[in-house]
ZASEKOL-369078 format. One record per residue: x, y, z of N, C-alpha, C in turn; residue in three letters. Coordinates in Angstrom, 3 decimals. Layout:
residues N
+----------+----------+----------+----------+----------+----------+----------+----------+----------+--------+
:   n_east :  n_north :     n_up :  ca_east : ca_north :    ca_up :   c_east :  c_north :     c_up : residu :
+----------+----------+----------+----------+----------+----------+----------+----------+----------+--------+
:        X :        Y :        Z :        X :        Y :        Z :        X :        Y :        Z :    Ala :
...
+----------+----------+----------+----------+----------+----------+----------+----------+----------+--------+
This chain:
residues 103
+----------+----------+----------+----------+----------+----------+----------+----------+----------+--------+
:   n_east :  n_north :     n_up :  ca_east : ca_north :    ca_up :   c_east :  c_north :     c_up : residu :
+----------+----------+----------+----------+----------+----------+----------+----------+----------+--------+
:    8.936 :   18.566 :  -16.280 :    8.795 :   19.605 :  -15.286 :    8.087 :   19.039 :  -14.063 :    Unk :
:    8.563 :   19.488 :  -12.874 :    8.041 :   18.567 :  -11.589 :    6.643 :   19.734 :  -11.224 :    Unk :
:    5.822 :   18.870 :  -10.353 :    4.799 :   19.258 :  -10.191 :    4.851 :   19.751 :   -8.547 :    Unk :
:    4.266 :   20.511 :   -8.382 :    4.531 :   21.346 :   -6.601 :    3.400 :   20.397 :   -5.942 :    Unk :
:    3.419 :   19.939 :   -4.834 :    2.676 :   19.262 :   -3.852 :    1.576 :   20.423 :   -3.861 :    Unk :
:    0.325 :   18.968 :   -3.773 :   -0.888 :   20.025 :   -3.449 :   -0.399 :   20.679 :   -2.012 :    Unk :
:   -2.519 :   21.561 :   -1.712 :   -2.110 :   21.964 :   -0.681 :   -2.045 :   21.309 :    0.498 :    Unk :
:   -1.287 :   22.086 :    1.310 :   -1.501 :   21.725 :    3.371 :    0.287 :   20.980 :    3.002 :    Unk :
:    0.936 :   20.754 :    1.561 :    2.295 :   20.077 :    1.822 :    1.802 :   18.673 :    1.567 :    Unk :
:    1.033 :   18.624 :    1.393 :    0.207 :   16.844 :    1.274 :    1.210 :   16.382 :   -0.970 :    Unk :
:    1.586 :   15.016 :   -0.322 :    1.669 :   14.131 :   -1.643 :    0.640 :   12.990 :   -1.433 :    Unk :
:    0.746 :   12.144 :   -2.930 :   -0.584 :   10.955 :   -2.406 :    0.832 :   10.041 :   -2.707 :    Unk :
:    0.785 :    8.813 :   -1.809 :    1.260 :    7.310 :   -2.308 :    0.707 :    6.922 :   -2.893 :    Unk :
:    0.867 :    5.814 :   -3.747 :    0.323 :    4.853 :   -4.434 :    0.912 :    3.307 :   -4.260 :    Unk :
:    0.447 :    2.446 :   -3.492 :    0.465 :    1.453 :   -3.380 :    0.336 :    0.118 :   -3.725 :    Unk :
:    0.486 :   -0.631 :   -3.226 :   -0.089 :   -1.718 :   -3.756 :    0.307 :   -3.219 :   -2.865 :    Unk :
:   -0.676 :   -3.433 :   -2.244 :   -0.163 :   -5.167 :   -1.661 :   -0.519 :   -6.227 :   -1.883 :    Unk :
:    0.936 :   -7.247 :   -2.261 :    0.412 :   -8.909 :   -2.788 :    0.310 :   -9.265 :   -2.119 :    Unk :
:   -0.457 :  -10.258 :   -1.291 :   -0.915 :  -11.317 :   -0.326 :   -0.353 :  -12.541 :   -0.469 :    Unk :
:    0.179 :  -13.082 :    0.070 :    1.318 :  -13.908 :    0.236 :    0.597 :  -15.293 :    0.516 :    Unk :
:   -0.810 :  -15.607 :    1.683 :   -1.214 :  -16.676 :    2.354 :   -2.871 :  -16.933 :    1.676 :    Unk :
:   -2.685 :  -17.838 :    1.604 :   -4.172 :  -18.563 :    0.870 :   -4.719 :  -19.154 :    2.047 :    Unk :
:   -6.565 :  -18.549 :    2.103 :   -7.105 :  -19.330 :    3.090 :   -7.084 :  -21.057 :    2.888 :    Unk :
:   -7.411 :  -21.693 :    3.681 :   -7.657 :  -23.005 :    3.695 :   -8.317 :  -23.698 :    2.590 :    Unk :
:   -9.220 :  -22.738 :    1.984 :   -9.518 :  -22.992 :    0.915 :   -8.857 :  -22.896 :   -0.269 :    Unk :
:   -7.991 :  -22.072 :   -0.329 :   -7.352 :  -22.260 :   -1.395 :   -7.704 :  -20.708 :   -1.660 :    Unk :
:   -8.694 :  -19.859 :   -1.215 :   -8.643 :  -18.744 :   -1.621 :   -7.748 :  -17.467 :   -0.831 :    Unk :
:   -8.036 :  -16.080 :   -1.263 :   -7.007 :  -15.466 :   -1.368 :   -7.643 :  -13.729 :   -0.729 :    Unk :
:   -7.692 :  -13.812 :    0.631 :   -8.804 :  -12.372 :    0.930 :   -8.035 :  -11.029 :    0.858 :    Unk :
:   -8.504 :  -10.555 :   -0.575 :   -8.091 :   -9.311 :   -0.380 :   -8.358 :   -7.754 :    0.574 :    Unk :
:   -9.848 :   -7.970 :    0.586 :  -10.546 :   -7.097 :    1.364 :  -10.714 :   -7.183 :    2.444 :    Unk :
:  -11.010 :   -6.543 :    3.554 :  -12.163 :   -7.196 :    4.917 :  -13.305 :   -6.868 :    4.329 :    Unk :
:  -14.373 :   -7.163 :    5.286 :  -15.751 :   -6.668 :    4.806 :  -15.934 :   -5.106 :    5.041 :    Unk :
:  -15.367 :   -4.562 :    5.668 :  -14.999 :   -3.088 :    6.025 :  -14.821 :   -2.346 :    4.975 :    Unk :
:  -13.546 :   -3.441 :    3.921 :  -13.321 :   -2.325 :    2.646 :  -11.617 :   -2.274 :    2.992 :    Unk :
:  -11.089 :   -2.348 :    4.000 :   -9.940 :   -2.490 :    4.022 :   -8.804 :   -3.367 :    3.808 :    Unk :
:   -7.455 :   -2.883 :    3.018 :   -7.071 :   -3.924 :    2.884 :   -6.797 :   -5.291 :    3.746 :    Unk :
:   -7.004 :   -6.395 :    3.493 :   -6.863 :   -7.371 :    4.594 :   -5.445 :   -7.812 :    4.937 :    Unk :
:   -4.919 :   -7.558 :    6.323 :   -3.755 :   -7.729 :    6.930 :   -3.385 :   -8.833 :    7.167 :    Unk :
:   -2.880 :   -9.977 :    6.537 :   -2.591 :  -11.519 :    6.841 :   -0.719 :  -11.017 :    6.640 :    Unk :
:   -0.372 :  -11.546 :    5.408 :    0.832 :  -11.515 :    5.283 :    0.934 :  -11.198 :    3.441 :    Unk :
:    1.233 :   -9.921 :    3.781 :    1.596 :   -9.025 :    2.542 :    2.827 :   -8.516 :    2.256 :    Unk :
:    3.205 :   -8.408 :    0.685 :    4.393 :   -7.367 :    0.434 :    3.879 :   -6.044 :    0.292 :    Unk :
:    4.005 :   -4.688 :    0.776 :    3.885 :   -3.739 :    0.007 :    4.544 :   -3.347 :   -0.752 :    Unk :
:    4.571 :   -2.679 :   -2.028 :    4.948 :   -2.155 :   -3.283 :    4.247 :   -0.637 :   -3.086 :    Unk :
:    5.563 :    0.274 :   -2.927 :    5.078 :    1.504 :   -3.452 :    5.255 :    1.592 :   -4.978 :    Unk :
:    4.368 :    2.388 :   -5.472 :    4.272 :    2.322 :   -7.069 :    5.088 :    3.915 :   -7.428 :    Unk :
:    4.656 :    4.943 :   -6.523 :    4.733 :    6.283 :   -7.001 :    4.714 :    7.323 :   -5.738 :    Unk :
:    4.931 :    8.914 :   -6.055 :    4.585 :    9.362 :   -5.198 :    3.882 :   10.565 :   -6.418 :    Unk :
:    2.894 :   10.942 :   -6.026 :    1.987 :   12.023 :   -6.751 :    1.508 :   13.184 :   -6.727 :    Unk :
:    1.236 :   14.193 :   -6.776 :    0.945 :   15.606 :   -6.219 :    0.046 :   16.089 :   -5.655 :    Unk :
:   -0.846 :   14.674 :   -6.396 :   -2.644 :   14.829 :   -5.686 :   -2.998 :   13.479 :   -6.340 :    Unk :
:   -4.065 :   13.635 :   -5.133 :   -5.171 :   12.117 :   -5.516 :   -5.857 :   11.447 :   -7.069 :    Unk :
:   -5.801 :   12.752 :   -7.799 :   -6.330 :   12.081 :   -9.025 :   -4.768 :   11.814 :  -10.059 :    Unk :
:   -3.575 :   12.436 :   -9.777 :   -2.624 :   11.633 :  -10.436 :   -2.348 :   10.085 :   -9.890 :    Unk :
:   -2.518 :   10.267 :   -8.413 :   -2.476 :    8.537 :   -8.040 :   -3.553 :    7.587 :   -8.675 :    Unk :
:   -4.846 :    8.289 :   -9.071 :   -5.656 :    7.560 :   -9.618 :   -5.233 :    7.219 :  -10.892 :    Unk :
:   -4.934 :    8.190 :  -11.934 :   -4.467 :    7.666 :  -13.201 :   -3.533 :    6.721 :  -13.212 :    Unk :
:   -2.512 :    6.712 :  -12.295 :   -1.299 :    5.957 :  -12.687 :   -2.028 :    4.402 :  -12.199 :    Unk :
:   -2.942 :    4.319 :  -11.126 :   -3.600 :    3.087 :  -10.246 :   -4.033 :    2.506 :  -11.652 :    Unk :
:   -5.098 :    3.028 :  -12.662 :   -5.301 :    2.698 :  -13.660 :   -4.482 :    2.224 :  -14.897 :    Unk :
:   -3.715 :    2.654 :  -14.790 :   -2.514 :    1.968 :  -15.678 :   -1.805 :    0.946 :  -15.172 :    Unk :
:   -1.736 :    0.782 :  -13.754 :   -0.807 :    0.089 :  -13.285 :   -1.262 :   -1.235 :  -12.698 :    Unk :
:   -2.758 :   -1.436 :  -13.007 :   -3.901 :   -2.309 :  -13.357 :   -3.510 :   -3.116 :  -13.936 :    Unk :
:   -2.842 :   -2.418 :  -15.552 :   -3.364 :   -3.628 :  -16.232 :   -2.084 :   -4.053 :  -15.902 :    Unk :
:   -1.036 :   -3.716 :  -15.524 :    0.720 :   -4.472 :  -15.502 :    0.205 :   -6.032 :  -15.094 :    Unk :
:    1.251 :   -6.894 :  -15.484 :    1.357 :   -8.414 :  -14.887 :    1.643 :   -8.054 :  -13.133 :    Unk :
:    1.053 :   -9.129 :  -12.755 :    0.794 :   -9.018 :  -11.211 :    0.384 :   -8.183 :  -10.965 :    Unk :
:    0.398 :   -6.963 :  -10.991 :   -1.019 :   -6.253 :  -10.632 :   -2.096 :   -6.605 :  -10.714 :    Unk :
:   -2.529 :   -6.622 :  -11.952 :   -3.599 :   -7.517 :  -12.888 :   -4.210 :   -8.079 :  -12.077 :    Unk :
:   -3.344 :   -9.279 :  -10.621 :   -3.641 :  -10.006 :  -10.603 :   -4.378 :  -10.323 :   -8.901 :    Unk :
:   -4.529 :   -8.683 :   -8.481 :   -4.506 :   -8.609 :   -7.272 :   -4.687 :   -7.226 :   -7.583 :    Unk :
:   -6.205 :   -6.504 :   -8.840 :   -6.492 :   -5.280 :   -8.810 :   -7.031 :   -4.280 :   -7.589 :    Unk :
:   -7.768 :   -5.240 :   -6.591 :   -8.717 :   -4.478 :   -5.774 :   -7.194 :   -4.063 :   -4.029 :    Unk :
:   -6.416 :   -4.226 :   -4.907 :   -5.279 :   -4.187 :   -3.301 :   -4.193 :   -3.057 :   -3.503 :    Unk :
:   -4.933 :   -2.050 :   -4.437 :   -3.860 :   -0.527 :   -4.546 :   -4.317 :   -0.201 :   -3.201 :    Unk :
:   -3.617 :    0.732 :   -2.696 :   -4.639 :    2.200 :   -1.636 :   -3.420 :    3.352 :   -1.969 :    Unk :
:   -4.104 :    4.390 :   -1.995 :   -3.498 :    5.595 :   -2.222 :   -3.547 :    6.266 :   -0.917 :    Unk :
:   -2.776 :    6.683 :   -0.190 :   -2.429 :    7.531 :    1.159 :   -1.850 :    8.934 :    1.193 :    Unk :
:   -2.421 :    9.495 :    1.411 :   -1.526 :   11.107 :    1.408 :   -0.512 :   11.301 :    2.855 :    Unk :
:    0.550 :   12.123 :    2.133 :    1.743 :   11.677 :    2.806 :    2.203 :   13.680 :    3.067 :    Unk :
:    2.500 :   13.672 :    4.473 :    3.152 :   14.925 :    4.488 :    4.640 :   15.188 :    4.548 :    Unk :
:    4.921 :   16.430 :    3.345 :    5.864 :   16.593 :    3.345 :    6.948 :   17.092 :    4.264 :    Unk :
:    8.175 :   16.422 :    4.467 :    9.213 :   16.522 :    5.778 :    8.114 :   16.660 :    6.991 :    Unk :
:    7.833 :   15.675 :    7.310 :    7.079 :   14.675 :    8.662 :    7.473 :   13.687 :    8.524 :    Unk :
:    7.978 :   13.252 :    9.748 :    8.700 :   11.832 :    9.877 :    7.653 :   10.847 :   10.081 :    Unk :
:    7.674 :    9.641 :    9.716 :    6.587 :    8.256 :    9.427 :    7.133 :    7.650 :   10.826 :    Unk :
:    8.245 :    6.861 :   10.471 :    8.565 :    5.982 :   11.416 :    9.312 :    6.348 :   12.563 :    Unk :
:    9.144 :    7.316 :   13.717 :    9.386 :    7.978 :   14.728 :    9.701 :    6.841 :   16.057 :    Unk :
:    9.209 :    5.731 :   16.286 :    9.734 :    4.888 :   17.039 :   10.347 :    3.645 :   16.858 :    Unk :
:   10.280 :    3.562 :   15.995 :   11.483 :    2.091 :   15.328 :   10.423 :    1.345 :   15.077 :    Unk :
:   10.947 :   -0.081 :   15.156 :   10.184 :   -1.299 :   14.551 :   10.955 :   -2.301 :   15.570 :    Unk :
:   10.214 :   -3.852 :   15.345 :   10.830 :   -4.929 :   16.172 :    9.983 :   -5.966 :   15.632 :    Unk :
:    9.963 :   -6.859 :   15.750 :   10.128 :   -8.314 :   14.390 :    9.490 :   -9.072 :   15.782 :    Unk :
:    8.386 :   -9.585 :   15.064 :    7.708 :  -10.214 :   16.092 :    7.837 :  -11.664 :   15.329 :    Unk :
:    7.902 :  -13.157 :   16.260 :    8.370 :  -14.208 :   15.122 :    6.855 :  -14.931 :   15.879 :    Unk :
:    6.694 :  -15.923 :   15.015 :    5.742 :  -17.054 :   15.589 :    5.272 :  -17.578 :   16.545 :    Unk :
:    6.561 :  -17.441 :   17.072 :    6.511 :  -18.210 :   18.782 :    6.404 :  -17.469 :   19.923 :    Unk :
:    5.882 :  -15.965 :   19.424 :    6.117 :  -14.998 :   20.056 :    7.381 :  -14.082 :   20.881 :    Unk :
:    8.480 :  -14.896 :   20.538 :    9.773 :  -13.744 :   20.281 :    9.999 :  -12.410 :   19.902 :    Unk :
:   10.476 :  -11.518 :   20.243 :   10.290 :  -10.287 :   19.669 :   11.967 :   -9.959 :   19.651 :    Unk :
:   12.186 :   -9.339 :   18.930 :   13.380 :   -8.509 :   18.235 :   13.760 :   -7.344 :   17.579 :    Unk :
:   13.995 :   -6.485 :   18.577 :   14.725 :   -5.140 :   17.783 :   15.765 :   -4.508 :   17.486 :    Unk :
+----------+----------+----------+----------+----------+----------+----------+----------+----------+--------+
């Protein structure tokens, strides 16, 4: 049986991003010091969509222990998402290395 979106129309995401680039050291920054995830070069993985914040929490907990998760626990974030509101309203464009851009 499906569950009705909390209130205000709000769902939660459940996320999750692998980090792709190792500092110089060899290590691997998940966080900033802020607490946020750190933006280098990530995949995101949506995991779920949920009805409220504490089903995204349970499933975050289970989805812990999965392989690769496991392995990169502190890089879920859960986001609440409104229902029929559009996200991506102005497109996108591919920015390359050399500073090229493409849309």
């Amino acid at each position: 049986m499906a569950t009705a979106p909390g209130a205000g129309g709000e769902v939660f995401a459940l996320w999750h991003a692998r980090h792709l680039v190792l500092e110089e050291d060899g290590r691997t920054i998940h966080r900033d010091p802020d607490g946020e995830i750190h933006a280098d070069e990530e995949e995101w993985r949506i995991i779920g969509i949920y009805p409220d914040r504490a089903a995204a929490e349970r499933q975050r907990e289970v989805s812990i222990l999965l392989p690769g998760f496991r392995d990169e626990p502190d890089c879920f974030e859960i986001s609440p998402l409104a229902i029929d509101q559009d996200e991506w309203v102005d497109g996108y464009f591919t920015e390359y290395p050399d500073g090229r851009q493409q849309d």
